[in-house]
C-alpha positions as CSV (number, residue, x, y, z in Angstrom):
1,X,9.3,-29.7,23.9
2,X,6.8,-30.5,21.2
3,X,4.9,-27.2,21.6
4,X,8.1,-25.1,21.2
5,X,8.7,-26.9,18.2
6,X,5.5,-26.4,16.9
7,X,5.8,-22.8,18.0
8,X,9.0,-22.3,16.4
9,X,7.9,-24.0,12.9
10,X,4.7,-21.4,13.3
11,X,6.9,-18.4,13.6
12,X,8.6,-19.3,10.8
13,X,6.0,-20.5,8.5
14,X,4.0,-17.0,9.5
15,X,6.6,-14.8,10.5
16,X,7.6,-13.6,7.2
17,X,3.4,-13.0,6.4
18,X,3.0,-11.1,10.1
19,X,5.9,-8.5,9.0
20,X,4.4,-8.0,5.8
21,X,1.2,-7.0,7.5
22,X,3.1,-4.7,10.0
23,X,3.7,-2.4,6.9
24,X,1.6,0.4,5.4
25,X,2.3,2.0,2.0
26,X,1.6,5.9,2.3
27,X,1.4,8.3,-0.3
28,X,1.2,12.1,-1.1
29,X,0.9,13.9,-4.7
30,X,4.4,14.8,-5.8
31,X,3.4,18.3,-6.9
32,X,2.8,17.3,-10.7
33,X,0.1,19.6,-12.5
34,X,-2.2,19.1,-15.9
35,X,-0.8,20.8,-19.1
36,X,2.9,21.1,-17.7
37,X,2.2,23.4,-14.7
38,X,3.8,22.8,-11.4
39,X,7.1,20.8,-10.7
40,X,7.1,17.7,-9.3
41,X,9.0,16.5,-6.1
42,X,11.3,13.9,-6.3
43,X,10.9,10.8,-4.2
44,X,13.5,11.7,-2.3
45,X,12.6,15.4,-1.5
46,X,8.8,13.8,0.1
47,X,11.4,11.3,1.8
48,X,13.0,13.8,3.3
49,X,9.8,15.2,4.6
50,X,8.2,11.5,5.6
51,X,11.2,10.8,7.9
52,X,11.2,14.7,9.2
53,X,7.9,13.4,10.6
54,X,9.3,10.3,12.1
55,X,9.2,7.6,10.0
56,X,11.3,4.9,8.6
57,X,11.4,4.1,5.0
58,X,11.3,0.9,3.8
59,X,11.3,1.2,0.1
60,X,9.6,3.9,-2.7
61,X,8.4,4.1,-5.7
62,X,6.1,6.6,-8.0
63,X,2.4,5.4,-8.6
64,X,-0.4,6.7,-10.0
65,X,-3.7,7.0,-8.0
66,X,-6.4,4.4,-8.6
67,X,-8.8,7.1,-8.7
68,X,-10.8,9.4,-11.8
69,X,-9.1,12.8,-12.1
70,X,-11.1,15.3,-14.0
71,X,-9.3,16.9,-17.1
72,X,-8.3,20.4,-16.4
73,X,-5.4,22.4,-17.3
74,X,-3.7,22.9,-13.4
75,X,-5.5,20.1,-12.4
76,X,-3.2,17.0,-10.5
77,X,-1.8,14.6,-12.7
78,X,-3.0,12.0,-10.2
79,X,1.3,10.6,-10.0
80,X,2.0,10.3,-6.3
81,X,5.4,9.3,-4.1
82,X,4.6,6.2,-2.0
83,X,6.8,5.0,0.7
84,X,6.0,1.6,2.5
85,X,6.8,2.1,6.0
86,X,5.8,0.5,9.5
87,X,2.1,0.5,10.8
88,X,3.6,1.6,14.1
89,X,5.3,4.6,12.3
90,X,2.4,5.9,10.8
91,X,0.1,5.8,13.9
92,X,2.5,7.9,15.7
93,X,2.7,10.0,12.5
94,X,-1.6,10.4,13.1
95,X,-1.2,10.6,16.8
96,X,2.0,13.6,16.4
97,X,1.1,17.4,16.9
98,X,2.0,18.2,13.3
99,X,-0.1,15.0,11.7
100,X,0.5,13.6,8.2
101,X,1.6,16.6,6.6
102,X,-0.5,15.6,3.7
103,X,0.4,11.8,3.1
104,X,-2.5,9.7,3.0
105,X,-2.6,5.9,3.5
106,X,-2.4,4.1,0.4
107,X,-5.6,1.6,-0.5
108,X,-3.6,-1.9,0.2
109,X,-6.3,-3.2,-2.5
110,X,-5.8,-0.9,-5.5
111,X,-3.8,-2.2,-8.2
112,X,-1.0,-0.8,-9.9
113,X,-1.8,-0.9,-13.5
114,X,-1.7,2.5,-15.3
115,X,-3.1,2.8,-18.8
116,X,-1.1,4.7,-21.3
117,X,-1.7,5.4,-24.6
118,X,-0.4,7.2,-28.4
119,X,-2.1,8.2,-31.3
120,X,-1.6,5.5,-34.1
121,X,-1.1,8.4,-36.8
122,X,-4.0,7.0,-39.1
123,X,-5.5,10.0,-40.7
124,X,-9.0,10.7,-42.3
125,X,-9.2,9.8,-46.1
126,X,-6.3,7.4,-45.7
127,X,-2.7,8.1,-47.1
128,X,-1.0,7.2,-43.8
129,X,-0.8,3.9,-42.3
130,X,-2.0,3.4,-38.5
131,X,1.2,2.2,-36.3
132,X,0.0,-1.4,-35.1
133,X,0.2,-2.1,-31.7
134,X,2.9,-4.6,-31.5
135,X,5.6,-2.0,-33.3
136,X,4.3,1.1,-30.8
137,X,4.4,-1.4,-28.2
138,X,8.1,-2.6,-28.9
139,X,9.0,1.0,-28.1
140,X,8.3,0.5,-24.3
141,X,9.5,-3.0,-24.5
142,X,12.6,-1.8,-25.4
143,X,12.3,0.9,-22.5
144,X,12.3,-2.1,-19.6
145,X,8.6,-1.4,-20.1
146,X,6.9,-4.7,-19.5
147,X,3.3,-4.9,-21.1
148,X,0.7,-6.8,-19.6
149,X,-2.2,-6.1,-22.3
150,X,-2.9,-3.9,-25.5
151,X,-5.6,-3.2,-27.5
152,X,-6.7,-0.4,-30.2
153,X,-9.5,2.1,-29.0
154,X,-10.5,5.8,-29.7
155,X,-10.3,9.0,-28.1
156,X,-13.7,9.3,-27.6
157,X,-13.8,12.7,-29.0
158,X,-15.2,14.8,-32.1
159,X,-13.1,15.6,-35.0
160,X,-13.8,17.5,-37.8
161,X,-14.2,15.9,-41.0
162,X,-11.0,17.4,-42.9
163,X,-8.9,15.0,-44.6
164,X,-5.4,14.7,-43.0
165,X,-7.0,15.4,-39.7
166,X,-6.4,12.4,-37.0
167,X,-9.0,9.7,-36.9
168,X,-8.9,9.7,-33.1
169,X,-7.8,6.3,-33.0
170,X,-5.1,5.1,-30.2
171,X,-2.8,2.5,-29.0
172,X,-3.4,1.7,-25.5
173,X,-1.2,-0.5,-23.4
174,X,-1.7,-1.4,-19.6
175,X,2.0,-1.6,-17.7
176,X,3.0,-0.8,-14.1
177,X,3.0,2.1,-12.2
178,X,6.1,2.1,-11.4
179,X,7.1,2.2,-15.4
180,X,5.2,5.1,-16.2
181,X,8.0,7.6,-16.3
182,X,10.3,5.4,-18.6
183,X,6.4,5.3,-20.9
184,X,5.8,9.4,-20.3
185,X,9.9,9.9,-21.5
186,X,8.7,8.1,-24.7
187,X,5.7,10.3,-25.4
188,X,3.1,8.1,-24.1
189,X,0.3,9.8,-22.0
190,X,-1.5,8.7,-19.5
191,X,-5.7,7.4,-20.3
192,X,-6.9,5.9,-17.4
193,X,-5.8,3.7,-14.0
194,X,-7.0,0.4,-12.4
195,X,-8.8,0.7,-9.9
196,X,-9.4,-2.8,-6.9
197,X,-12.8,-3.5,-8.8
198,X,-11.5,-3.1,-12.5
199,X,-11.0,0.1,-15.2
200,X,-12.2,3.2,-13.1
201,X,-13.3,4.7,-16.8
202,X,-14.9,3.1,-19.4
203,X,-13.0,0.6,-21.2
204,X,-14.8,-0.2,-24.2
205,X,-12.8,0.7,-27.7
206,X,-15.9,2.5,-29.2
207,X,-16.6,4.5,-25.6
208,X,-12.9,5.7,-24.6
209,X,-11.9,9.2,-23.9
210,X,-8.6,10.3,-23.2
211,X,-8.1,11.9,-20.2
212,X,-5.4,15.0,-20.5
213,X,-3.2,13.8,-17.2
214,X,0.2,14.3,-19.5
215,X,-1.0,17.5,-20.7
216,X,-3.0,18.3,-24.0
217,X,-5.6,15.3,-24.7
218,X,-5.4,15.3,-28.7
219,X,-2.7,16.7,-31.5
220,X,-2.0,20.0,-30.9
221,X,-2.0,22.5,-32.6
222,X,-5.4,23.1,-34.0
223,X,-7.1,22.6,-36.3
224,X,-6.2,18.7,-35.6
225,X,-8.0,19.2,-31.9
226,X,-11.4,17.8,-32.0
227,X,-13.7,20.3,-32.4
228,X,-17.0,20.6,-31.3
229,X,-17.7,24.4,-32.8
230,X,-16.7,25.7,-36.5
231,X,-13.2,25.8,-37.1
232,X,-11.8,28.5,-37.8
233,X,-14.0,30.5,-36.0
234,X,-16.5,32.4,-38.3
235,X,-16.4,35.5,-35.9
């Protein structure tokens, strides 16, 4: 009687833990591209497709891979649709005739901080005062958008030396993943993700450079882009 107890209590006690472990979070690249190109899917369109496969979803959410993606106009904007669904699912899924379909298994030990940043509006020469980080930051406090950390930094870029031209500088704040659309529908843009062993870019405020995942990297138009040739052009 004593060991059915015991097993009982045990069940309980790691039951809950056991379950846990019998889920897998999978993702797949909603379809998002660089510079506005390409639509995105909706969570519930990839969904749609997941349980086409075979599987049963547990919960979803949008994330941001915790890996570098390079800066190119058409390039992914590295926002994904994860689904957490059962281990046992997704080895049938791998073991089916038709496969994954192109979800991937998420990394269980990535976190889900996402870095987004704003220019702060200071401009060479003075006349305009920067936004400090704790007024930028109440507009995604006011968004549900809980911040863990903030600091100033730069773009990392070259700007010409025109007064009224942007000093580069930036507001960057760390939140979730799963926030980052409430941060993108206030204009912020996305500079770098977490990855399990820390920043996967630099993180030092004199060595930052934005990365253009939300679409153009600096002001735009010119001549406010950094430029690393004459501007205008003397041809």
């Amino acid at each position: 009687m004593g060991r059915f107890f015991f097993f009982l209590a045990t069940l309980f006690i790691l039951g809950p833990a056991i379950a846990q472990e019998s889920n897998v979070r999978v993702f797949r690249l909603d379809g998002s591209l660089q510079c506005g190109m390409g639509k995105a899917r909706t969570l519930a369109e990839d969904r749609q497709a997941l349980e086409q496969l075979g599987a049963k979803v547990i919960s979803e959410e949008k994330r941001v891979v915790p890996t570098a993606i390079i800066a190119v106009c058409g390039a992914p904007t590295g926002t994904a649709n994860t689904y957490l669904i059962s281990a046992g699912d997704w080895s049938k899924i791998l073991r089916s005739f038709v496969g994954p379909a192109g979800f991937a298994l998420w990394d269980p030990g990535a976190s889900n901080a996402v870095y987004v940043y704003k220019y702060d509006g200071s401009v060479q020469c003075g006349g305009t005062e920067p936004i400090s980080l704790d007024v930028m930051g109440k507009e995604l406090t006011d968004a549900g958008v809980k911040v863990t950390s903030q600091r100033k930094g730069t773009d990392g870029l070259m700007h010409s030396f025109v007064c009224g031209a942007t000093t580069g500088a930036i507001n960057v704040y760390e939140i979730d993943s799963a926030d980052l659309q409430k941060a993108r529908d206030r204009n912020f843009s996305v500079l770098q993700v977490s990855g399990p062993t820390g920043p996967s870019r630099t993180t030092s405020a004199s060595a930052m450079r934005v990365q253009a995942a939300d679409g153009l990297p600096v002001p735009w138009p010119f001549p406010w882009v950094a430029a690393q040739y004459p501007w205008p052009w003397p041809w």
